[in-house]
N, C-alpha and C positions, 0 to 999 in steps of 0.2 A: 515370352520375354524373360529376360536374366532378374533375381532378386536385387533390391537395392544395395549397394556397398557405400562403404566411406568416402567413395570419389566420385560419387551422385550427385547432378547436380541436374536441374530442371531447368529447361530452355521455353518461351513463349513463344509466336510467332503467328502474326496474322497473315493471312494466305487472302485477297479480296476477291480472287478468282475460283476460287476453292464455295460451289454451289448447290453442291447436292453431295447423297452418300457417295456416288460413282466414283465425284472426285475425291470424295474423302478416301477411299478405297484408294487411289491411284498414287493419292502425296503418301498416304499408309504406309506402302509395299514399299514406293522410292526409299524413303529413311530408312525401315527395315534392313535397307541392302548396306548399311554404314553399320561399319563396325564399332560395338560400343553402344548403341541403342539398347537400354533396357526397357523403357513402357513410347506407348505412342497412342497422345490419344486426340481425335478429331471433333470439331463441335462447329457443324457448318453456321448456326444460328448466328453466329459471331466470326464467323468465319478465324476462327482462333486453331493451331495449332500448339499442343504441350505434348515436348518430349523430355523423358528422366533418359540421363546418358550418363557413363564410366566418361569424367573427363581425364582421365588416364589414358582414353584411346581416342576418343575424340573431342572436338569443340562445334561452338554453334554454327560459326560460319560454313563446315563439313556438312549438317544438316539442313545448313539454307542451302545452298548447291546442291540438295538431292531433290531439295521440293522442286526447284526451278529444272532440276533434268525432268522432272514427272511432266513439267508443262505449266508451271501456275509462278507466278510473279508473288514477294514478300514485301512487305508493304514494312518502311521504316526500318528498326535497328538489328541486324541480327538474331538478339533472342532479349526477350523481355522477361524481367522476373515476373514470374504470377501471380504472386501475390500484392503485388505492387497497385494501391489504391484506386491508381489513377488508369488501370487497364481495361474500363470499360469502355473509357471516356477514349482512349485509346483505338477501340476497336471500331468504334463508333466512326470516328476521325478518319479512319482508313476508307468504310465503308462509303463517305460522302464523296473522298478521295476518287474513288471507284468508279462511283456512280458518276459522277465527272468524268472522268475519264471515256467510260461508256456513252455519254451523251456526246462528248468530242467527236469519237468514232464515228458516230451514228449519224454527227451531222456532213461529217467529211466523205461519207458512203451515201447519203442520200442525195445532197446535190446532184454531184454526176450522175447517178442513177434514175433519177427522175430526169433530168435530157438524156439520158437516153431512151426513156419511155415516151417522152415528148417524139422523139426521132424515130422513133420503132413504128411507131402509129401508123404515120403519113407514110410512111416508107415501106410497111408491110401493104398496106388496102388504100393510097391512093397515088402518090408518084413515088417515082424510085430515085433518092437524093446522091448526088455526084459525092462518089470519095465516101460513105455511107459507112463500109466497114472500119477506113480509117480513123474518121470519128470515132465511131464509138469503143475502137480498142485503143484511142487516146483516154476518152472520158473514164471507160472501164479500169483502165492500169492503175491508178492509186487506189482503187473501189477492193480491187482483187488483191494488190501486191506488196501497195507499199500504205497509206496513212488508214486505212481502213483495215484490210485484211494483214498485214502484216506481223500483231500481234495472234494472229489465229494460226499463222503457217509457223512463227518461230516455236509457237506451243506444241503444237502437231510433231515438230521436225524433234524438239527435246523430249516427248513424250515415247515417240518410236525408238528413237539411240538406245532411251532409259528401258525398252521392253516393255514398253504399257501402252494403252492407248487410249483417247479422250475422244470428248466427241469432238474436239477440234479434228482429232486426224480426217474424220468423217466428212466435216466443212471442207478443208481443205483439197482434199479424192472429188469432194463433189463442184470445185469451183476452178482448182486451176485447170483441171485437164480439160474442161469445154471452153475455156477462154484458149490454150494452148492449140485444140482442135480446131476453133473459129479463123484461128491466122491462118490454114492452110488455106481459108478463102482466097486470098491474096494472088495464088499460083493456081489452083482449081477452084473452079465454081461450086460452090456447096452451101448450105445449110449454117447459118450462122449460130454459134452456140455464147457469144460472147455478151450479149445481151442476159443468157440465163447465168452464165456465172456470175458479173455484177449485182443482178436480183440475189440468186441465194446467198451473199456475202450482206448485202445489204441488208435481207432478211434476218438473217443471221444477227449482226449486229443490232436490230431492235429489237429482236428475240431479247438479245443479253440486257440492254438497256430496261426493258418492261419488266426482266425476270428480277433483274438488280432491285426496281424500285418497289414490285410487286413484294420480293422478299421482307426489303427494308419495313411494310407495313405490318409482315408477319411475326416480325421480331421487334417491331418497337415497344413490347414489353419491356426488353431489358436497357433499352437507353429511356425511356419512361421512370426506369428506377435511378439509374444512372447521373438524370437531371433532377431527381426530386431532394438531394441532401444541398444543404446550406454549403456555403460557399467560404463564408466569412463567420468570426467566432467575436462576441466583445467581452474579452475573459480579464477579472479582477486579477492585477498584478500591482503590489506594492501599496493595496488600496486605490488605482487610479484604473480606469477601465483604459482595456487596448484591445483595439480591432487586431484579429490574427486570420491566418487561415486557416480552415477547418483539418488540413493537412498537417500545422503543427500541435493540434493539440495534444495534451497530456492527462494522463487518469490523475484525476485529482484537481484540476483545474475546476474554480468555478466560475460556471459563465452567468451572464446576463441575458435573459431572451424577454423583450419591449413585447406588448401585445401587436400582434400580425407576425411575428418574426418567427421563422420555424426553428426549432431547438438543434443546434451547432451537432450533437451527438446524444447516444444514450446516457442518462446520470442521472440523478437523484435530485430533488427539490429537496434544500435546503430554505429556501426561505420564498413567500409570497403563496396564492391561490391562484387556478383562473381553472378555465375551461380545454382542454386539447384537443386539438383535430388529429383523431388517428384513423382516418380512415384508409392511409397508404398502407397504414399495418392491419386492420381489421377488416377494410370494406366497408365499415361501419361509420354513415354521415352523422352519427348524430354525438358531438362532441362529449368529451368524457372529462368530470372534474377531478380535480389532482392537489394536492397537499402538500407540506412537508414529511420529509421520510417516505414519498411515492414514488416508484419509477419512473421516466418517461424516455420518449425513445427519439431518438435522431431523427430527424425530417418532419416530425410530427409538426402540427401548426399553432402555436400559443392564443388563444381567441381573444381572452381582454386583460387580465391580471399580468402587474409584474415581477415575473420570475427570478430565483438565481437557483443555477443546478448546477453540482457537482457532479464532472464529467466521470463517470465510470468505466466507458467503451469507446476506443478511439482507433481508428485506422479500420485493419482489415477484421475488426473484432464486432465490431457495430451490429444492432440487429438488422440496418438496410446492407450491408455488405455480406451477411449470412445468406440473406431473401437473393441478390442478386447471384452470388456463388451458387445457392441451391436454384433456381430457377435455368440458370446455364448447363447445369449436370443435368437438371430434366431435358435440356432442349438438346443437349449433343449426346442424350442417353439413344438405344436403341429398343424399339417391341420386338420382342423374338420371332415375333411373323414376317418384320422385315428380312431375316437374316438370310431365308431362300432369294427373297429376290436380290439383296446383295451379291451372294454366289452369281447368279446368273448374270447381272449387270457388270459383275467381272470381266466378263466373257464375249460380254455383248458388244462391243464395235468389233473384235474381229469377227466373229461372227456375220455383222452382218457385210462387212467386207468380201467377206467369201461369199454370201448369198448375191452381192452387186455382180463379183466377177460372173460367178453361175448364170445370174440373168444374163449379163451380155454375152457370155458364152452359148446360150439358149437360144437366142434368137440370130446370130450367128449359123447355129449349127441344123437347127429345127425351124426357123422363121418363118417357111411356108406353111407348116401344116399350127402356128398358132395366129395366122392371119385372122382364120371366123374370130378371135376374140377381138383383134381391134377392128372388125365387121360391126363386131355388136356392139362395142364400146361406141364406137364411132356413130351409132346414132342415137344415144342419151347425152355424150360427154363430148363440149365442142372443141375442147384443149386434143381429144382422138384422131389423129389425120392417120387412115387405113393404105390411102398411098404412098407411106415413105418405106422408104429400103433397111432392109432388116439392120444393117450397120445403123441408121441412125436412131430405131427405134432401140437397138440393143444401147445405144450409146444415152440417149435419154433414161429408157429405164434405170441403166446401170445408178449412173448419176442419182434418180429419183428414190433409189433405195437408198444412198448414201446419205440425205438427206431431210428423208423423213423417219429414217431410223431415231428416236429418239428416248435414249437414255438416262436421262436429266430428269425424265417425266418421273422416271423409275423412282431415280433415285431423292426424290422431293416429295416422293409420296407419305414414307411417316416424318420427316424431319420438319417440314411446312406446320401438316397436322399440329406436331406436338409444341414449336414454338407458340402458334394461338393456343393451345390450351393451356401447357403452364403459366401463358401470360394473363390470361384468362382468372387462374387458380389465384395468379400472385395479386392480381388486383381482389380479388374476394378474399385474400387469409388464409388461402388453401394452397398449400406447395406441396405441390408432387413431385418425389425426387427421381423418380426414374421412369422410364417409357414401360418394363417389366411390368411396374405395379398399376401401371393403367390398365395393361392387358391381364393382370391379375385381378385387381379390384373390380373389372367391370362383371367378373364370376362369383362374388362372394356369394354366397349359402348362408353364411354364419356372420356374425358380427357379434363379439365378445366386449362388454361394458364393463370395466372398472364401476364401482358404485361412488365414491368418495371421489368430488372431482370431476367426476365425470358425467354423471347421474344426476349427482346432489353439488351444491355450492362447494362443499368442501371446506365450509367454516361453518362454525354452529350460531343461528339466528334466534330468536322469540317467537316461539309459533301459537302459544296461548297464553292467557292472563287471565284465572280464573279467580275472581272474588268468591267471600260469602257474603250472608246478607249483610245490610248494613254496611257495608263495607265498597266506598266506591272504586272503580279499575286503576283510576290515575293515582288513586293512593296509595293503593295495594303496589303497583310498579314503582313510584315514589322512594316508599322504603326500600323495597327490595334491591331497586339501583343503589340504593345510598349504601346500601352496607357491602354491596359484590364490588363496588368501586374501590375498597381498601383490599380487595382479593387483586389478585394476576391471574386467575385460571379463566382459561379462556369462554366456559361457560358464563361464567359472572361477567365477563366483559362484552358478552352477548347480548345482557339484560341489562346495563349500562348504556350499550349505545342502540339500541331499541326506545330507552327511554329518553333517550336524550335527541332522537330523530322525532319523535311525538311531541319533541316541544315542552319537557318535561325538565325544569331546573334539578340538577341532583342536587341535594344538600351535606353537608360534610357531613362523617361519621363519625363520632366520640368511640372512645375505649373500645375498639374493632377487634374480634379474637376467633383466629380460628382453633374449631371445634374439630379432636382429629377423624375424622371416618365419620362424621354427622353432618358439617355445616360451618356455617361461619353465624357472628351475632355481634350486636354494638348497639350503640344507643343514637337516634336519629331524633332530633329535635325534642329533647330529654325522654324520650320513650325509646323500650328494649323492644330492638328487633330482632328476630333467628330467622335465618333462611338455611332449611336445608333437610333433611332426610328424615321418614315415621320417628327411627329410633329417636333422630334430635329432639321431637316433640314429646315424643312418649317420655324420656328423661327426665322434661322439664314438667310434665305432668298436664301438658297442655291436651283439650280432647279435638279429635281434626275428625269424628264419625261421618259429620257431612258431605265431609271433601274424599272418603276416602274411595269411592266410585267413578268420581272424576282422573283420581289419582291412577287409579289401574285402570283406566280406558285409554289414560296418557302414556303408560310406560307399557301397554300393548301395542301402543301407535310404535314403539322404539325410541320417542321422545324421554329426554331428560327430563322428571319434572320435579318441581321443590317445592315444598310447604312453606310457607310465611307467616309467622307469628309475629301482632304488635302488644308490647307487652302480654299478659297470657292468654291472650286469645288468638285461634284461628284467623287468618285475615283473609286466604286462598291461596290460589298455587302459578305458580310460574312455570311455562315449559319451555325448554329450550333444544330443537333437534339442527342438525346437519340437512335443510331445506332443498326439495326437489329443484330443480333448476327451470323456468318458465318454461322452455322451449322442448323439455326432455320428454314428455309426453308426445308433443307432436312429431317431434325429429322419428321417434319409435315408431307411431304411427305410419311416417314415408317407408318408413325400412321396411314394416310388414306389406306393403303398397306395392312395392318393390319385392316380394316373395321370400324378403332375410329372415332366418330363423336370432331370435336377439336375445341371448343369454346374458347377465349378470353376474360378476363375480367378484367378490368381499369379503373380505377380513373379518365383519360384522357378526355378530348371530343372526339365528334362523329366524327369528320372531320378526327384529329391524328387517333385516333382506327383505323378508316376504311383504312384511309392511309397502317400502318403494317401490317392490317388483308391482305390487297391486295399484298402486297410484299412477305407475307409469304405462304398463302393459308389456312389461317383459314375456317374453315366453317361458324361459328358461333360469332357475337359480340354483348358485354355486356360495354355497355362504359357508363361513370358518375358513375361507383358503387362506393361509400365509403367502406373504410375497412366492417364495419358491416354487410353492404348491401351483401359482399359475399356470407356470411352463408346462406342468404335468397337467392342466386342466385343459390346454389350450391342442396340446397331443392327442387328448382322449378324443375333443370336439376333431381333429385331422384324421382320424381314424374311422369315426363315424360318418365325417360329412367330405371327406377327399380331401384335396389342397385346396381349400375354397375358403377358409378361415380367417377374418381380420379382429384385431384386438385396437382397442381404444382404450387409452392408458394419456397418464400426463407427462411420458415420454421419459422420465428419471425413474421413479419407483418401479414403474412397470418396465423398465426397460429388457429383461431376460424376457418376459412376455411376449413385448413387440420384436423381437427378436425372432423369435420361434414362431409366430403367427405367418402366414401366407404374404398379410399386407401388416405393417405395424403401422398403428396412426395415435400420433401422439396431440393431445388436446391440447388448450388454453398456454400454450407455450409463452405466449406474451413474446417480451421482448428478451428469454431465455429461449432462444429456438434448439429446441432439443431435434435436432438432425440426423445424430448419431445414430441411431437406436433406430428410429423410425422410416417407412417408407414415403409416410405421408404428416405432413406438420402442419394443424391447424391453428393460428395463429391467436381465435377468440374462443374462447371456451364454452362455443357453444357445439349441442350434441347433431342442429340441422346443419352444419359443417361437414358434419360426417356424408349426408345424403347429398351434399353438394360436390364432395369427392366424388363419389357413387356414381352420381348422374355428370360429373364432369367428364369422367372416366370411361362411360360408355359413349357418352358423345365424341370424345376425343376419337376412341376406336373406328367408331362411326365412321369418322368422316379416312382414318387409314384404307382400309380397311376400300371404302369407296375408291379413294385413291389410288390404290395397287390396281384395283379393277379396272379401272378405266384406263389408265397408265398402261395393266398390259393387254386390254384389249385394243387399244387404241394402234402398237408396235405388233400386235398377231396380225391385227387387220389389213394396217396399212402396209407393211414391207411385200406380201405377196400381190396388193396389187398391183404397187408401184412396180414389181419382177417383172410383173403381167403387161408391162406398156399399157398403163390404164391412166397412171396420173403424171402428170407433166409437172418434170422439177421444180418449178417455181413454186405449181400448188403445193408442193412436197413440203417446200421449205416453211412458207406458211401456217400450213398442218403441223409440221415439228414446236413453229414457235409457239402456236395455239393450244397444243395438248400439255408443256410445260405450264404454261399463264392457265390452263384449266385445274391443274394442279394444285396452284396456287391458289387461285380465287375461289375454289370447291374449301378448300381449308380456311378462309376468312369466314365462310359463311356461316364456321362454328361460333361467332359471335353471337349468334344469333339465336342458337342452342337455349332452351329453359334448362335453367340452372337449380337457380333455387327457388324456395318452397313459401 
């Protein structure tokens, strides 16, 4: 396709008949032929088409006339902007649209159809009813022509002009010509075929009815996110609260969100406490407290406190309209395994067009000498009758290939898959942006850990409190809070609120001074405190010999640790490191489970690294790298271990990293989804996130991977026997609609998949 220019302009368009790749393939190629198309991109999940055009040479409505020469019907305005808030809720609307429609069809096709089965009965095995064929090529006529089949032959007939072909054309090769053949009853006595074209049309149409609604459950992910944002906003204006809608809000607005009410957008607490339910954004039921100066994210659920937040993210900026954007690029993405059967699904209705003419030509030409097969068929198979004349077995067969050929199967085999998994992903936290990195990630060898962040909290905590004698812990922490609380570094504000989560009153500090390159000191309830470095103490003349054991066991661990003196004496020591993460051990553990080799790599020194690597169970350490040095680290691991490489990073700093890694996955993204950079964005910061990729990843493949299989054994099978005069059209049609809904419901049942750990 052409590079973008300054007369680019992007067009939307949902397509409701548009089902599988096949057709995506087919609406594709139609636009392609319009001059002025620069990109074209298809996303059956949502059944949404986006095309970037030169509107110097063309406009939308030239692009709607090429979808509907392809054969598919556009549902609402010519072209919709895409980025347009409301284009979920949009596509959704279409799809119900649809599916309506489809149930219309299906009930205006089954009446008739069924009297005629009613009429068929008594009339084949026990009297023969007066006027029998007229009936039933009255009841049949709207079945085949006009309120039932009609939208199948106008598709067919637009699809051939346009040079493509669907698998309506199929339908239709396989239903008018035995209706057309049945009236010759009228003038010669023959074999009535008008009975089987009303079934396969009928069939047909609940085919499309089950596949529509079957679909609809495989992607109610994304109308699941769709419906989860608030509606309405009660945002302070002028001091007076006013109800708005969430559609006009403004960055900078602050709202009011009542306990039960889900917060209007992303923004900041400015005033009040409570509890949030995020588990639309983490998977995580278990509510999470929040403050002033804390983020909080749209959709979430406010549990009892009341709120006012300053909106920061409004429209298409939002973290729920990031998660919906990336969840539709996973689902209208492609696995490269698909891409042969694509090619071939190209190809495949004429294809089997010609295999139908072959068969009827075949038994035309050779009929008698393939009799012994409908000998043998004919006594397993009771649809088999060995007595008919090669014209009508040829005419059945033909028909029976046209009609169990089924393509749709093909082409639903990753697109189904991958809707349940991303959806899958997006309710646990875990967004996988592309179908690629599923089929990459399910090969890792390697998984590359960031240490800070990723490993460890990423902020420094209190991991010991060591008194000397005489000297009790809450005292010893007492002081030491009082005097790092007139500091801003963020060690001291480590041991500030450690002590003030213990239930610890801090007391203010007098005459506070920091010491340069030693410490800080001040005077706490008229007694001199120091916190801070040997030299500080040794300066002051104070003797710490007892402690000084503790002291280097603490800064072996790679923990910060600090002397406390009250007035001149030793009091003990404070340490404070960048804290292993609860989960980080075990998530490791899966991965080695999983045969991952789990290297480490840090900015740190060797002493720290080594330290983590040993509490967690890394395999592998990479310490002193600078950010740049990753990219060069992450090479060396591609060279040794293949393309098999993922890196875990917090998706900004690491971002050259996740770049150049095989799969990039960016951690703790919160309500910053760093998408960019990344293949995969986990949205809680934890490290069993990562094996929940991992194992989503190969489940997802799983069930493709099944599905091609089945899909083309199922069209290798059945088209030579149907050639063969083995299966009678209506079984045919049956079969077609059963191997699609097998499809489909083989790929629901990855809900079912163990995930997580």
């Amino acid at each position: 396709m052409n590079a973008p220019t300054t007369a680019t302009k992007t067009a939307l368009f949902t397509v409701p008949g548009m089902g599988s790749n096949h057709c995506a393939g087919l609406v594709s190629t139609s636009i392609g032929r319009v001059d002025g198309i620069e990109a074209v991109e298809t996303n059956i999940a949502n059944h949404r088409v986006t095309v970037r055009f030169d509107s110097m040479r063309t406009q939308p409505d030239a692009i709607r006339a090429a979808i509907e020469r392809a054969g598919y019907e556009v549902d609402g305005v010519a072209g919709v902007d895409p980025e347009s808030p409301s284009r979920g809720q949009q596509a959704s609307d279409a799809e119900e649209r649809y599916l309506a429609l489809a149930t219309r069809r299906l009930w205006i096709a089954a009446v008739p159809a069924s009297l005629i089965m009613l009429l068929m009965v008594p009339h084949m095995f026990w009297q023969p009813i007066p006027g029998y064929l007229l009936i039933v090529a009255v009841l049949a006529f709207p079945v085949v022509f006009t309120h039932g089949g009609w939208a199948t032959h106008r598709s067919a007939w637009r699809s051939l002009k346009n040079r493509t072909a669907n698998m309506d054309v199929l339908i239709s090769l396989g239903s008018i010509p035995p209706y057309l053949i049945g009236l010759i009853g009228f003038i010669y006595p023959m074999t009535s075929f008008i009975e089987m074209a009303a079934t396969i049309m009928t069939f047909h149409l609940l085919g499309r009815y089950l596949e529509t609604r079957a679909k609809g459950r495989a992607s109610q992910a994304i109308r699941k996110l769709v419906t989860l944002g608030a509606k309405t906003a009660s945002v302070l204006r002028d001091g007076r609260e006013v109800e708005v809608p969430v559609a006009e809000l403004a960055v900078g607005d602050v709202m009011v969100v009542r306990p039960g009410a889900k917060v209007p957008t992303d923004g900041e607490i400015v005033e009040g406490t409570s509890h949030l339910d995020e588990s639309i954004a983490t998977g995580e039921s278990v509510p999470v407290e929040k403050g002033p100066g804390e983020a909080v994210i749209g959709a979430t659920i406010n549990k009892e406190g009341l709120l006012r937040v300053r909106a920061t993210r409004v429209g298409a900026d939002t973290f729920l309209s990031q998660v919906i954007r990336l969840v539709e690029q996973a689902q209208g993405s492609k696995v490269p395994i698909q891409e042969f059967a694509d090619r071939v699904t190209g190809r495949f209705v004429p294809a089997v067009i010609l295999v139908s003419l072959a068969s009827f030509a075949m038994w035309l030409a050779i009929g008698a000498s393939l009799q012994p097969v409908l000998d043998w068929g004919a006594g397993f198979l009771p649809w088999v009758d060995a007595s008919r004349t090669p014209l009508i077995v040829g005419t059945l067969s033909a028909v029976a290939v046209l009609v169990i050929a089924c393509p749709c199967a093909l082409g639903l085999a990753t697109p189904t898959a991958l809707m349940v998994g991303s959806g899958i992903g997006a309710e646990r936290g875990v967004l996988i942006r592309s179908g690629e990195a599923i089929q990459t990630l399910k090969d890792i060898k390697v998984v590359v850990l960031d240490k800070t962040g990723t490993i460890t909290e990423g902020k420094p905590a209190l991991t010991d409190v060591v008194p000397t004698a005489g000297i009790d812990e809450t005292v010893l922490l007492r002081a030491a809070a009082a005097i790092e609380a007139g500091s801003e570094h963020p060690l001291g504000q480590a041991i500030v609120a450690s002590a003030r989560a213990r239930g610890i009153a801090v007391p203010a500090v007098q005459s506070f001074r920091a010491v340069t390159a030693r410490g800080v000191q001040g005077e706490v309830d008229g007694r001199l405190v120091r916190v801070g470095s040997r030299r500080m103490l040794d300066e002051a003349g104070i003797a710490y010999g007892a402690l000084d054991a503790a002291l280097t066991r603490l800064e072996n661990e790679g923990k910060t640790a600090m002397l406390v003196a009250i007035d001149d004496r030793a009091a003990g020591i404070v340490a404070v490191a960048d804290t292993v993460k609860a989960d980080s051990r075990s998530a490791i553990a899966a991965l080695h489970a999983h045969g991952i080799h789990v290297v480490m790599v840090t900015g740190d020194n060797e002493r720290t690294a080594r330290h983590v690597a040993a509490q967690v169970g890394v395999d592998e350490v990479m310490a002193g790298v600078l950010p740049e040095g990753k990219v060069e680290a992450i090479r060396r691991l591609q060279q040794q271990y293949g393309d098999h490489v993922a890196m875990v990073g917090d998706g900004i700093n690491d971002a050259p990293a996740l770049k150049q890694a095989n799969v990039g996955i960016a951690i703790g993204a919160g309500a910053d989804v760093a998408i960019e950079a990344a293949d995969v964005t986990l949205v809680k910061g934890e490290l069993t996130k990562v094996v929940e990729a991992i194992r989503l990843s190969k489940a997802t493949f799983s069930k493709i991977v099944q599905n091609l299989f089945w899909a083309w054994f199922y069209n290798v099978a059945a088209i030579p026997i149907a050639a063969l005069g083995l299966l009678h059209p209506m079984i045919g049609v049956v079969a077609m609609t059963a191997s699609s809904l097998s499809v489909i419901g083989n790929s629901l049942l990855l809900r079912r998949a163990r995930i997580g750990i």
